[in-house]
mmCIF file of the N, C-alpha and C atoms, coordinates in Angstrom:
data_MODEL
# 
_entry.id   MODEL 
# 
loop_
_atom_site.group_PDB 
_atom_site.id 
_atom_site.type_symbol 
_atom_site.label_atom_id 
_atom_site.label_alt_id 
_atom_site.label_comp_id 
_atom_site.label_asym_id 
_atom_site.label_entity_id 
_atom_site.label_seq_id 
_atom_site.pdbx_PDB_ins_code 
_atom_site.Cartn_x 
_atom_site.Cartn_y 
_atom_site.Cartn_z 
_atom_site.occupancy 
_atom_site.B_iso_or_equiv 
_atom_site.pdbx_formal_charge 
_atom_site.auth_seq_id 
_atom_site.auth_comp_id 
_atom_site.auth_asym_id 
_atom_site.auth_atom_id 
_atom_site.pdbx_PDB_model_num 
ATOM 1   N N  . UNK A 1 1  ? -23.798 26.091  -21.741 1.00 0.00 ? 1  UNK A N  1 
ATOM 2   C CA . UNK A 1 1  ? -23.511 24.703  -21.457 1.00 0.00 ? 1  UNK A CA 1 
ATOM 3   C C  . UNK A 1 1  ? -22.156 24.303  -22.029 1.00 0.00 ? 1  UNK A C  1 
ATOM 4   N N  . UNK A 1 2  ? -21.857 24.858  -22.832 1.00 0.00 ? 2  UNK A N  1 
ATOM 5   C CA . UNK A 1 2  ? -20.583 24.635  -23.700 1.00 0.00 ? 2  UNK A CA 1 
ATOM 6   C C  . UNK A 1 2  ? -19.284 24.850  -23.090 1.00 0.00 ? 2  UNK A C  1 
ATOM 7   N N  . UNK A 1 3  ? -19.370 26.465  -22.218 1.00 0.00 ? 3  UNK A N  1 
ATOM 8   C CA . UNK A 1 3  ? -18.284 26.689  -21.149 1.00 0.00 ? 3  UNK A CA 1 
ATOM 9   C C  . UNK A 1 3  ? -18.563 25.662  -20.525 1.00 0.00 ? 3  UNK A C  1 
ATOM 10  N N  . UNK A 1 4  ? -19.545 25.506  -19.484 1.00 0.00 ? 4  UNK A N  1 
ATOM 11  C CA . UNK A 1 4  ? -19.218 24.179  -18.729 1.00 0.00 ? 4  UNK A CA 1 
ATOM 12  C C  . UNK A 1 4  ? -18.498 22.876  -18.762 1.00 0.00 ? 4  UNK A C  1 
ATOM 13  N N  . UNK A 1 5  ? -18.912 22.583  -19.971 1.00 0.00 ? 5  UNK A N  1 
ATOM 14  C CA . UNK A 1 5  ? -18.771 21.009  -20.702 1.00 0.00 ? 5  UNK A CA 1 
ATOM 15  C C  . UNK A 1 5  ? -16.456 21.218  -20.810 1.00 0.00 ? 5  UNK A C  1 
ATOM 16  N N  . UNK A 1 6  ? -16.543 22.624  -21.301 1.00 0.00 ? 6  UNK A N  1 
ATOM 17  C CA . UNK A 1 6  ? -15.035 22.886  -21.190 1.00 0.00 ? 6  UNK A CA 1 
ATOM 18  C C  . UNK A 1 6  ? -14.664 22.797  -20.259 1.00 0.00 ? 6  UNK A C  1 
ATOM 19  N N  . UNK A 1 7  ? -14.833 23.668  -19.243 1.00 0.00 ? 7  UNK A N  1 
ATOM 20  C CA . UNK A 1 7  ? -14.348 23.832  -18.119 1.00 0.00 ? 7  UNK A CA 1 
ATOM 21  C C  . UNK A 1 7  ? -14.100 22.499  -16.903 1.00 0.00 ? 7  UNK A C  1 
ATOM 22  N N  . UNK A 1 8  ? -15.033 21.159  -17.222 1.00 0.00 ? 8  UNK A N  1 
ATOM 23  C CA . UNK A 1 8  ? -15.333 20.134  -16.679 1.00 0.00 ? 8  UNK A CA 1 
ATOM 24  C C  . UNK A 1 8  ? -13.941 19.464  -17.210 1.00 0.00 ? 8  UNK A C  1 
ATOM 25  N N  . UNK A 1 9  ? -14.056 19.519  -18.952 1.00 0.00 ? 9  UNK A N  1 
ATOM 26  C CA . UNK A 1 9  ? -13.114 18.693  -19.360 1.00 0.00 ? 9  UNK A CA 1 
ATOM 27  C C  . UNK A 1 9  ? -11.851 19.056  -18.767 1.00 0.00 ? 9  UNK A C  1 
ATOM 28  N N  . UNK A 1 10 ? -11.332 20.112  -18.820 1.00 0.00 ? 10 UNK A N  1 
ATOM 29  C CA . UNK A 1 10 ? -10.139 20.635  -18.313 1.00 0.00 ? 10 UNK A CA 1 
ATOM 30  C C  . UNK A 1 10 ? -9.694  20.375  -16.930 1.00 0.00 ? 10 UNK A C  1 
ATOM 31  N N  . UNK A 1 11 ? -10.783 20.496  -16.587 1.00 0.00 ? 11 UNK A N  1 
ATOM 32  C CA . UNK A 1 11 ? -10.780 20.273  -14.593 1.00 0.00 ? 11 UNK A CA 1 
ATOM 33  C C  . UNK A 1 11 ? -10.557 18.962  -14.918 1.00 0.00 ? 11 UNK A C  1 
ATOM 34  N N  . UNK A 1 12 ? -10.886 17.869  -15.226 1.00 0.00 ? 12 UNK A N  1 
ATOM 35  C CA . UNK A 1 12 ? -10.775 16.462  -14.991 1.00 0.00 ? 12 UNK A CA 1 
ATOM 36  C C  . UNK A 1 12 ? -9.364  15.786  -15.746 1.00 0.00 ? 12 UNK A C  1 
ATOM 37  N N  . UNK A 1 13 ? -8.852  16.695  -16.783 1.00 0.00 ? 13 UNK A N  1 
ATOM 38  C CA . UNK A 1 13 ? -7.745  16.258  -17.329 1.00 0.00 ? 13 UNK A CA 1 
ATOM 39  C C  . UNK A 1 13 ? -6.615  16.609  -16.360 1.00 0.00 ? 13 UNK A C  1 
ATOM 40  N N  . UNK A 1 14 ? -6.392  17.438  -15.905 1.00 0.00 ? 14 UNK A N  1 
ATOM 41  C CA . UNK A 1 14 ? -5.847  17.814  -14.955 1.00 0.00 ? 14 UNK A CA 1 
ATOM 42  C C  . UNK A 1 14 ? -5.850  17.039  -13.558 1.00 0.00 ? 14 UNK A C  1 
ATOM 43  N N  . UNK A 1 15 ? -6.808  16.989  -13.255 1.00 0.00 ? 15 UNK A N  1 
ATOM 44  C CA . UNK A 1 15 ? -6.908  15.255  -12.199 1.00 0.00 ? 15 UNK A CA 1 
ATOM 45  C C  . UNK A 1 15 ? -6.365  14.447  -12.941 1.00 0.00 ? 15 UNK A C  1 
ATOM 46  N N  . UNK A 1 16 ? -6.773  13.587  -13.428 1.00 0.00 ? 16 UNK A N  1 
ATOM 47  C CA . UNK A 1 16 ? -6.149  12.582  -14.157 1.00 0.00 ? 16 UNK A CA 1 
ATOM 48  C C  . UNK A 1 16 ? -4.810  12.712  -14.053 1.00 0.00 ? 16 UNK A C  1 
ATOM 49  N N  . UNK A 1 17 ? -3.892  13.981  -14.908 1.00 0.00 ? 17 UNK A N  1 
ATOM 50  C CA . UNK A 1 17 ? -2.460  13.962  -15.358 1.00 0.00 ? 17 UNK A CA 1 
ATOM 51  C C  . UNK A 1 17 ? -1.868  13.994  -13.846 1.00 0.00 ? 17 UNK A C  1 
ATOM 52  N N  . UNK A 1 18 ? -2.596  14.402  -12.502 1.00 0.00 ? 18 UNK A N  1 
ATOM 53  C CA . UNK A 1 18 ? -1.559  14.370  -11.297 1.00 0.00 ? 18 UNK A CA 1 
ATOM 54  C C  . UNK A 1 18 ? -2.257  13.209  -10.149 1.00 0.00 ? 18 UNK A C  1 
ATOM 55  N N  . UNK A 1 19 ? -2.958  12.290  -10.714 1.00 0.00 ? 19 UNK A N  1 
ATOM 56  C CA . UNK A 1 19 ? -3.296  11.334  -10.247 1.00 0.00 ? 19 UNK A CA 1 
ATOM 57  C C  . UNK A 1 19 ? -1.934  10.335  -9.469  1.00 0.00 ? 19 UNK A C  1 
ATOM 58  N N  . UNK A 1 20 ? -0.936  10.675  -9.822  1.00 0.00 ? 20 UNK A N  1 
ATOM 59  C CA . UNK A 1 20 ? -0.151  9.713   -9.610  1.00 0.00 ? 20 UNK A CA 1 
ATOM 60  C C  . UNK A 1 20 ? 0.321   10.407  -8.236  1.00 0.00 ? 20 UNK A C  1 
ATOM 61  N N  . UNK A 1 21 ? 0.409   11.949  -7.733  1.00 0.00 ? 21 UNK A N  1 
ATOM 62  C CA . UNK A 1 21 ? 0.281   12.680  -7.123  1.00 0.00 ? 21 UNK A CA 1 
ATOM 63  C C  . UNK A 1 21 ? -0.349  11.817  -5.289  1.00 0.00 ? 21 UNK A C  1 
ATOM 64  N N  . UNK A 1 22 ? -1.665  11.439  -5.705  1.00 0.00 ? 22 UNK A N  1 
ATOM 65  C CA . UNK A 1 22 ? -2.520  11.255  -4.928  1.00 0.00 ? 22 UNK A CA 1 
ATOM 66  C C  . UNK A 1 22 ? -2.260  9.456   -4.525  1.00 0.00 ? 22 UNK A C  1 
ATOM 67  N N  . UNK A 1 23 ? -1.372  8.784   -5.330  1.00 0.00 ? 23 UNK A N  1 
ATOM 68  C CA . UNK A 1 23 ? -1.106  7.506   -4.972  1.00 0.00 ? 23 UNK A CA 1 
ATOM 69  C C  . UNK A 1 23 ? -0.143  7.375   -3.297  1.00 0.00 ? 23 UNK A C  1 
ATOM 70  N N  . UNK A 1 24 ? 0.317   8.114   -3.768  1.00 0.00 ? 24 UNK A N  1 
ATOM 71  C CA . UNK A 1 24 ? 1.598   8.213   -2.083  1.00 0.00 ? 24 UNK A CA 1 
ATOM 72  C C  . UNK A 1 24 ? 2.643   6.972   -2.242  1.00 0.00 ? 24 UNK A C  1 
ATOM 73  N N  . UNK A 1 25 ? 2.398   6.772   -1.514  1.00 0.00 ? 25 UNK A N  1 
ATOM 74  C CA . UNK A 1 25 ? 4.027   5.374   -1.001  1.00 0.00 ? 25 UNK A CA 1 
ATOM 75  C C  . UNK A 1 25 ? 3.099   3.941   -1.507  1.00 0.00 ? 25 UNK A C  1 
ATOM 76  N N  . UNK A 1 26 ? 3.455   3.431   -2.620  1.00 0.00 ? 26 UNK A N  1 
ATOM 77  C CA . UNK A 1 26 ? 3.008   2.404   -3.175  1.00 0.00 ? 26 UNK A CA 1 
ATOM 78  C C  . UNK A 1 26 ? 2.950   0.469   -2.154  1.00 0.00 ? 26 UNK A C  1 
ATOM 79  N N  . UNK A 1 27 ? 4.260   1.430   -1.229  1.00 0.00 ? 27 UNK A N  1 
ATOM 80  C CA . UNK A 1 27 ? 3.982   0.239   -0.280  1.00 0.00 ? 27 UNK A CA 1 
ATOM 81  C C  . UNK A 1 27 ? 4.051   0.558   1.550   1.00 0.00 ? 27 UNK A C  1 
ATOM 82  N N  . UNK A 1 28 ? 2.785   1.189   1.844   1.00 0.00 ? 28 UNK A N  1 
ATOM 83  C CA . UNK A 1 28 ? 2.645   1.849   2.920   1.00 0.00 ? 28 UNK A CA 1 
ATOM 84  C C  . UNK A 1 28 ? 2.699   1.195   4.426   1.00 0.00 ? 28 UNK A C  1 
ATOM 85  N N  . UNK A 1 29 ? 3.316   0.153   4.204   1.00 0.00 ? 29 UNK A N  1 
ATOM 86  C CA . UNK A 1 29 ? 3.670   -0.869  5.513   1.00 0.00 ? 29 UNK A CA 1 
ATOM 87  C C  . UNK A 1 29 ? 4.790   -1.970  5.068   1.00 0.00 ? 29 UNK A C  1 
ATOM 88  N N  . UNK A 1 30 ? 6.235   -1.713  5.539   1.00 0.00 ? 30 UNK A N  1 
ATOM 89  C CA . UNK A 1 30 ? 7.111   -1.782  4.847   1.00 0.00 ? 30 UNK A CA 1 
ATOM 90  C C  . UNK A 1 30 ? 7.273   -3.433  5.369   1.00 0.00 ? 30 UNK A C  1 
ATOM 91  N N  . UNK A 1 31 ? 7.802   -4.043  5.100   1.00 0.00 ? 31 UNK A N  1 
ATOM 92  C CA . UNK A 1 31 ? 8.620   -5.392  6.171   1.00 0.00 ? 31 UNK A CA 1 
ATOM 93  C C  . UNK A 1 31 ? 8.110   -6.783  5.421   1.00 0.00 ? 31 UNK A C  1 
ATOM 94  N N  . UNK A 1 32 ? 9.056   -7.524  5.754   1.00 0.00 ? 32 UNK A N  1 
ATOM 95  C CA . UNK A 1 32 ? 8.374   -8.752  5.445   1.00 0.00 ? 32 UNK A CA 1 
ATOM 96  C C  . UNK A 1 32 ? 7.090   -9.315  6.301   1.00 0.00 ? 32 UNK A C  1 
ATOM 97  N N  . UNK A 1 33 ? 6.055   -9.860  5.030   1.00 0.00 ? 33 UNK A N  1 
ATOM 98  C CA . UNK A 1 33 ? 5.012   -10.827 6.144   1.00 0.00 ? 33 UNK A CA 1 
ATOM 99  C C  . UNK A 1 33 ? 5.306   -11.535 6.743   1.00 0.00 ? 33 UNK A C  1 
ATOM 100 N N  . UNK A 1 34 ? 6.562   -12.377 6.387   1.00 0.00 ? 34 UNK A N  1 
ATOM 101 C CA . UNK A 1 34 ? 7.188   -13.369 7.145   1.00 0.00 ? 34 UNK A CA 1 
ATOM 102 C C  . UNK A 1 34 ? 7.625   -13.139 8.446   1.00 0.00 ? 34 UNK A C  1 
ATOM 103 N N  . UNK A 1 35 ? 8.094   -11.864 8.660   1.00 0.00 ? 35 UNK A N  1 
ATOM 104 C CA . UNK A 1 35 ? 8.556   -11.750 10.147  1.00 0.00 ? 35 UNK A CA 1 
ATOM 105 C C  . UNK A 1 35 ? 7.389   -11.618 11.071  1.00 0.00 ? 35 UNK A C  1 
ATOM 106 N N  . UNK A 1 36 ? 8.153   -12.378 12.226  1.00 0.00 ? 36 UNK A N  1 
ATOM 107 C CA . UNK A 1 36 ? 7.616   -12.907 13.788  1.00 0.00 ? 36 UNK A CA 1 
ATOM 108 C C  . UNK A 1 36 ? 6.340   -11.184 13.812  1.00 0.00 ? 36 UNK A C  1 
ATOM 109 N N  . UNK A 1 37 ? 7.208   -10.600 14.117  1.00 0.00 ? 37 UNK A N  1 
ATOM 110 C CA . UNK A 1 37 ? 6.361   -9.092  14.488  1.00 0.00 ? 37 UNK A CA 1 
ATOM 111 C C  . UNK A 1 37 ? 5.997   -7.901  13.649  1.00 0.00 ? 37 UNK A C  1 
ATOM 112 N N  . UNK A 1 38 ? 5.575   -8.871  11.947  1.00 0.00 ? 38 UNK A N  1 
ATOM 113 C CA . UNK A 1 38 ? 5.084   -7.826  11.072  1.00 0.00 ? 38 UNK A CA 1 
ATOM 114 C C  . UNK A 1 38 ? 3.647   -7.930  11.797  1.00 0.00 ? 38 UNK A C  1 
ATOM 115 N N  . UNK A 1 39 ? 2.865   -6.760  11.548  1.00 0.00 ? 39 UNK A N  1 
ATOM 116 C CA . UNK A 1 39 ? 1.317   -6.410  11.586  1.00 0.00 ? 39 UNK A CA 1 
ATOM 117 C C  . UNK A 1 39 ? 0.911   -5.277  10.109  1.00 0.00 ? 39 UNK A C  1 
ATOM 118 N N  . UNK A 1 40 ? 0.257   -6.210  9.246   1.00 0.00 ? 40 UNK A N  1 
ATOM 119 C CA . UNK A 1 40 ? -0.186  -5.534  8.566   1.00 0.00 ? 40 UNK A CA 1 
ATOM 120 C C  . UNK A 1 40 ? -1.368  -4.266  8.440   1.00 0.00 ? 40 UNK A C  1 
ATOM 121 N N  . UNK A 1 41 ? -1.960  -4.749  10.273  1.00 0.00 ? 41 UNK A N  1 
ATOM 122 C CA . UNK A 1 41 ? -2.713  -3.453  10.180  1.00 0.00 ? 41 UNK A CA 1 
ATOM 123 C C  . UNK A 1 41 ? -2.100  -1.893  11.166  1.00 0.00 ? 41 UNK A C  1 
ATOM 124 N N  . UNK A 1 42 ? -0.673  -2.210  11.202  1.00 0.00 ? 42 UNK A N  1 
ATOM 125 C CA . UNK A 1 42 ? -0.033  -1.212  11.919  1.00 0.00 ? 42 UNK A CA 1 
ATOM 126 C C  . UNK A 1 42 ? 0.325   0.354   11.223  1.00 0.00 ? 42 UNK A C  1 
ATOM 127 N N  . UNK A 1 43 ? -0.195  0.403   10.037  1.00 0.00 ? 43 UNK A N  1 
ATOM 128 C CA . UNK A 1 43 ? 0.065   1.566   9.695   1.00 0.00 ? 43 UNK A CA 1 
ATOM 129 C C  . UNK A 1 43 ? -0.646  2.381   9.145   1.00 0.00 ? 43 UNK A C  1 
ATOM 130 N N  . UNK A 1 44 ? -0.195  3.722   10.175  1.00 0.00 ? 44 UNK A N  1 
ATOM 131 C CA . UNK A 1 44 ? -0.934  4.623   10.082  1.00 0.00 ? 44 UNK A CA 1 
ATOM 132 C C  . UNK A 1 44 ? -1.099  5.830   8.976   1.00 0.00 ? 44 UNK A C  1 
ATOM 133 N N  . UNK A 1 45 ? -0.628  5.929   8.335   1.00 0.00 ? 45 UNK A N  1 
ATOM 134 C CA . UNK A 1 45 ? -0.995  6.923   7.099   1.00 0.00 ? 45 UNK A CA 1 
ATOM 135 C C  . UNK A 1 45 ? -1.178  6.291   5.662   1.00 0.00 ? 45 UNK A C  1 
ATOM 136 N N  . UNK A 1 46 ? -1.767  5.439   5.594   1.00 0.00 ? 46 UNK A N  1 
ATOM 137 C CA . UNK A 1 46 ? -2.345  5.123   4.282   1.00 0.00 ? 46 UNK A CA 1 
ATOM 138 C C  . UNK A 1 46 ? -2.965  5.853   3.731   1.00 0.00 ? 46 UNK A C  1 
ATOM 139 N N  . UNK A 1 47 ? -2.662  6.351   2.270   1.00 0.00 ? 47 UNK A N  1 
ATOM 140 C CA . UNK A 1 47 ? -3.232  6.916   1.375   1.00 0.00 ? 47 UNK A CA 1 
ATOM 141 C C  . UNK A 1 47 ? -4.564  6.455   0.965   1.00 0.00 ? 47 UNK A C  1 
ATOM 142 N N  . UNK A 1 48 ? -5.675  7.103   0.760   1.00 0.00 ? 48 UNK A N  1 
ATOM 143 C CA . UNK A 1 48 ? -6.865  6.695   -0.016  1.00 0.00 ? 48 UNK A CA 1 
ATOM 144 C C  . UNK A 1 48 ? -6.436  6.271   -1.614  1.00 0.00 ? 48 UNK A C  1 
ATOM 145 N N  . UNK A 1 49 ? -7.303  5.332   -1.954  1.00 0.00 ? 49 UNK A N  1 
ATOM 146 C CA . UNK A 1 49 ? -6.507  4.499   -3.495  1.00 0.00 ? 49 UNK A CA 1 
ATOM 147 C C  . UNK A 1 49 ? -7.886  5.398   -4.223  1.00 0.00 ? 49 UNK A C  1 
ATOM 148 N N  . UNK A 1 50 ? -7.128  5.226   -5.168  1.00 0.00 ? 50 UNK A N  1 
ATOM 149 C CA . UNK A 1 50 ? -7.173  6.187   -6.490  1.00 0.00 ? 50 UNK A CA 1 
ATOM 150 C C  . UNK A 1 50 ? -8.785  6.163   -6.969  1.00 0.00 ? 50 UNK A C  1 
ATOM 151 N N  . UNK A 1 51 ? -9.273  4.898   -6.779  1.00 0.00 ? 51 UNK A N  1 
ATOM 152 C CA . UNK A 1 51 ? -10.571 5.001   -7.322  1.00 0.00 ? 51 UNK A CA 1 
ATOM 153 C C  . UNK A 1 51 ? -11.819 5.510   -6.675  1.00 0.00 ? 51 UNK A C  1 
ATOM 154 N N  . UNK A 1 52 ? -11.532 5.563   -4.808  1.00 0.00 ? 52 UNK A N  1 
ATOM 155 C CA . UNK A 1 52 ? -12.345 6.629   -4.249  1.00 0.00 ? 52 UNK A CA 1 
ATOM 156 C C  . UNK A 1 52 ? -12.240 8.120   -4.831  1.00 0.00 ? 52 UNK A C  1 
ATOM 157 N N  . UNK A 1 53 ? -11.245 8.412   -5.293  1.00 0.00 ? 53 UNK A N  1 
ATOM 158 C CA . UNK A 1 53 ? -10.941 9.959   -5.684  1.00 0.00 ? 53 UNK A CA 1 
ATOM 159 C C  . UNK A 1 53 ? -11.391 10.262  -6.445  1.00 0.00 ? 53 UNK A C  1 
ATOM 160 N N  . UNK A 1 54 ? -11.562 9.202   -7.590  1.00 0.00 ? 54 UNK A N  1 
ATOM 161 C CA . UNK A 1 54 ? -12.382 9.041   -9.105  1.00 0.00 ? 54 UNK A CA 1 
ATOM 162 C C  . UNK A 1 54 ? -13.846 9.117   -8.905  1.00 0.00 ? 54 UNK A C  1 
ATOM 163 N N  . UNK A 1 55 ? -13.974 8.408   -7.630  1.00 0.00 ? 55 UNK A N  1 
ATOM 164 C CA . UNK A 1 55 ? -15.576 8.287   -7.753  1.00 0.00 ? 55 UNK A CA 1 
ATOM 165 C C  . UNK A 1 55 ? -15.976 9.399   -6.978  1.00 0.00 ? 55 UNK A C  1 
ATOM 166 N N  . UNK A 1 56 ? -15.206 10.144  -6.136  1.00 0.00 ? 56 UNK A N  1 
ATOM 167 C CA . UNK A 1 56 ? -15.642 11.263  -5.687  1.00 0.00 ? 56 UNK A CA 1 
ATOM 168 C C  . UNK A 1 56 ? -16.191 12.491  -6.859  1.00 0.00 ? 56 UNK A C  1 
ATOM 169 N N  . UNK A 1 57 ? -14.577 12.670  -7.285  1.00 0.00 ? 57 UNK A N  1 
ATOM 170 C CA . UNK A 1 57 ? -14.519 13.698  -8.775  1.00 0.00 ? 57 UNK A CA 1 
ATOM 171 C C  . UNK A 1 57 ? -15.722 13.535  -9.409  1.00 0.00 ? 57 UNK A C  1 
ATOM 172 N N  . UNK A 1 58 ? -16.042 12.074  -9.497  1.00 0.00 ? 58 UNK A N  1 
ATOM 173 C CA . UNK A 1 58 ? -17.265 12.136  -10.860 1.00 0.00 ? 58 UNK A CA 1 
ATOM 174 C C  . UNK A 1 58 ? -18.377 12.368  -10.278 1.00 0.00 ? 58 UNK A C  1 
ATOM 175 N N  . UNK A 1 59 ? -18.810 11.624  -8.657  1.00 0.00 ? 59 UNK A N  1 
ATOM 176 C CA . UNK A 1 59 ? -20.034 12.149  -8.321  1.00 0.00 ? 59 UNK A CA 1 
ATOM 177 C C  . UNK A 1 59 ? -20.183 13.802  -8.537  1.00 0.00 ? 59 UNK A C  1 
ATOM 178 N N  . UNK A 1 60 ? -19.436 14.538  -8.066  1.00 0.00 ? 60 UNK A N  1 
ATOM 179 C CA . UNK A 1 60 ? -19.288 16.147  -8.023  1.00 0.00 ? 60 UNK A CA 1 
ATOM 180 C C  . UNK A 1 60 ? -19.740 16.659  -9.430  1.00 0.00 ? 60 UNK A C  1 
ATOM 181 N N  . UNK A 1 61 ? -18.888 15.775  -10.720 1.00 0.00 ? 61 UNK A N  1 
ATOM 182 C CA . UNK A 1 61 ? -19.195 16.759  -11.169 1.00 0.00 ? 61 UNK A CA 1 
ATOM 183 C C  . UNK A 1 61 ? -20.215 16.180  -12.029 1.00 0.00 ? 61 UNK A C  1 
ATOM 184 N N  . UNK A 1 62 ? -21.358 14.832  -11.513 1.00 0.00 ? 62 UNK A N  1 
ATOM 185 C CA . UNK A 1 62 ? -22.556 14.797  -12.194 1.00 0.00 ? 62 UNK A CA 1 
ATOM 186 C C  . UNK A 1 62 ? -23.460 15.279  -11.156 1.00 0.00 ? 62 UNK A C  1 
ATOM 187 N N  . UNK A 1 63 ? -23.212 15.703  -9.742  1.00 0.00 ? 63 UNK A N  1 
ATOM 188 C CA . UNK A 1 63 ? -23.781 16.602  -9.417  1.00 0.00 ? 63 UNK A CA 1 
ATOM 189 C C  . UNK A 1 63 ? -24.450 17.957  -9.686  1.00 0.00 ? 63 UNK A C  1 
ATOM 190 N N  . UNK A 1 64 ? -23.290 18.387  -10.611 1.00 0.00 ? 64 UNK A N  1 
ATOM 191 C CA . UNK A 1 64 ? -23.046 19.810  -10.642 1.00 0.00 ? 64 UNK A CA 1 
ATOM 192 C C  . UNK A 1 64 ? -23.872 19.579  -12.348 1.00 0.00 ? 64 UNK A C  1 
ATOM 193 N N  . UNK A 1 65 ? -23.950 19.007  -12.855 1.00 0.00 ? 65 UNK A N  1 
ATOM 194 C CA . UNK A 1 65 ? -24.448 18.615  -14.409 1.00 0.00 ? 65 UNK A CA 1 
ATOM 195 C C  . UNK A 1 65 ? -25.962 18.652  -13.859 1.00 0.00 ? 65 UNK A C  1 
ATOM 196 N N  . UNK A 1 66 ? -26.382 17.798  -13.125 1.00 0.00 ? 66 UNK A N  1 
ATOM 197 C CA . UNK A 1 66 ? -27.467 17.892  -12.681 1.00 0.00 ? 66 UNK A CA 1 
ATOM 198 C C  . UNK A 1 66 ? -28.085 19.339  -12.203 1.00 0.00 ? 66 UNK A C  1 
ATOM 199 N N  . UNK A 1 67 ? -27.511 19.671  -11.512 1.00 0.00 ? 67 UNK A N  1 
ATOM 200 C CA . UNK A 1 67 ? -28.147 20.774  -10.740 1.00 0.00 ? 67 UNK A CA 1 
ATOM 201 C C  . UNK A 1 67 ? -28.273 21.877  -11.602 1.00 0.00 ? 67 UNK A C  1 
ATOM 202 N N  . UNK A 1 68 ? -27.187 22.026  -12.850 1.00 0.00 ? 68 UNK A N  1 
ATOM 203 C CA . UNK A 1 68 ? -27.497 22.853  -13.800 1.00 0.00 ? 68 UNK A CA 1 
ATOM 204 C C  . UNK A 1 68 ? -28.583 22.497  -14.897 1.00 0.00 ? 68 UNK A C  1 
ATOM 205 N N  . UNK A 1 69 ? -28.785 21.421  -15.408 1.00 0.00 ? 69 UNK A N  1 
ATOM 206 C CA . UNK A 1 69 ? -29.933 20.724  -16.285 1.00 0.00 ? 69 UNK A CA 1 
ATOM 207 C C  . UNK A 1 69 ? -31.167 21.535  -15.162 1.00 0.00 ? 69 UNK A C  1 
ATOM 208 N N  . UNK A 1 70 ? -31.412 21.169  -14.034 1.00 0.00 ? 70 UNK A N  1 
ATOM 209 C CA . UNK A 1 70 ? -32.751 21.438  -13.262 1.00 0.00 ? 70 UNK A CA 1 
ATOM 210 C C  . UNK A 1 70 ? -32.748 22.968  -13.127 1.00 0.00 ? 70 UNK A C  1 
ATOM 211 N N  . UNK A 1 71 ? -31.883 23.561  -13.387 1.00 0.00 ? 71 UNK A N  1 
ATOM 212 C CA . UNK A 1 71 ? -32.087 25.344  -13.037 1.00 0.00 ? 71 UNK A CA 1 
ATOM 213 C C  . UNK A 1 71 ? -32.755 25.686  -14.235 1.00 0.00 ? 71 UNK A C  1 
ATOM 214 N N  . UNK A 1 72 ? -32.136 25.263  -15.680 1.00 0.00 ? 72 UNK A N  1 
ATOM 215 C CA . UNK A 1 72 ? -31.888 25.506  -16.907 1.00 0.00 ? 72 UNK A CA 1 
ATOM 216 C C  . UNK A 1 72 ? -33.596 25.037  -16.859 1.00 0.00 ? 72 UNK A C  1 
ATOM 217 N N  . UNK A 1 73 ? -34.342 24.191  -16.541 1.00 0.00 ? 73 UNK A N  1 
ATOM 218 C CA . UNK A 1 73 ? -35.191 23.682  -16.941 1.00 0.00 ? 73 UNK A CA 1 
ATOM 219 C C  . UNK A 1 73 ? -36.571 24.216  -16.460 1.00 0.00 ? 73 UNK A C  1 
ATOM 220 N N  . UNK A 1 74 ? -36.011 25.277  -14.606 1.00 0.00 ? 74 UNK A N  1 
ATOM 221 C CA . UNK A 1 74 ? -36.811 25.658  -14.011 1.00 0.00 ? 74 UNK A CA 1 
ATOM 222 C C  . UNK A 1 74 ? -37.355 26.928  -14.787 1.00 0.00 ? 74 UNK A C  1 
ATOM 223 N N  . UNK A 1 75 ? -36.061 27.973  -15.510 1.00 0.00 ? 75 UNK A N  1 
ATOM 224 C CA . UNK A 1 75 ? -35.821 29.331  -15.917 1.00 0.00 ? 75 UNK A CA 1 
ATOM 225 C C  . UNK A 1 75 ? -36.870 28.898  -16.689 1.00 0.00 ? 75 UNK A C  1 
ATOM 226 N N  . UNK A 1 76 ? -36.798 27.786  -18.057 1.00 0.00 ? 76 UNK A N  1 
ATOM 227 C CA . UNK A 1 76 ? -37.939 28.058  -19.068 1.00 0.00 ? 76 UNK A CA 1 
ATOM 228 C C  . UNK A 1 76 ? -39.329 27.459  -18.497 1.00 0.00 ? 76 UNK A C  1 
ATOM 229 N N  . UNK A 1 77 ? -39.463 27.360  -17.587 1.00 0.00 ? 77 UNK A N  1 
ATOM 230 C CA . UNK A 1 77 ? -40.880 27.194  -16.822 1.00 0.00 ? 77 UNK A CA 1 
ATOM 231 C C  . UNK A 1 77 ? -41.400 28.217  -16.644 1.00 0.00 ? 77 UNK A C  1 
# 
């Protein structure tokens, strides 16, 4: 459990430090609102924001916490 618990930490520090990585173009639809023919829903490659990625990462890896607690628990059965 101990490798794990390492190996988790490391994996997630590492997310974290290139998080900024995964932000993209901070302003992904360029122009003023003011103009006649801005459309704010005209653009097409928006980046996913940071906290879906977070909540992905963490579901995974309390997935993976889980699924090892229930193996660990089946073996001493």
């Amino acid at each position: 459990m101990q490798k794990i618990r390492r190996a988790l930490f490391l994996f997630s520090c590492l997310i974290f430090a290139s998080l900024a990585a995964f932000a993209g173009d901070p302003v992904p639809c360029s122009g003023d609102p003011d103009d006649p023919g801005y459309d704010p829903n005209g653009c097409n490659d928006v980046p996913l924001d940071n906290w879906l990625i977070i909540l992905v990462i963490g579901g995974l890896i309390l997935a993976a916490v889980y699924l090892h607690n229930k193996q660990k628990k089946e073996a001493i059965a």
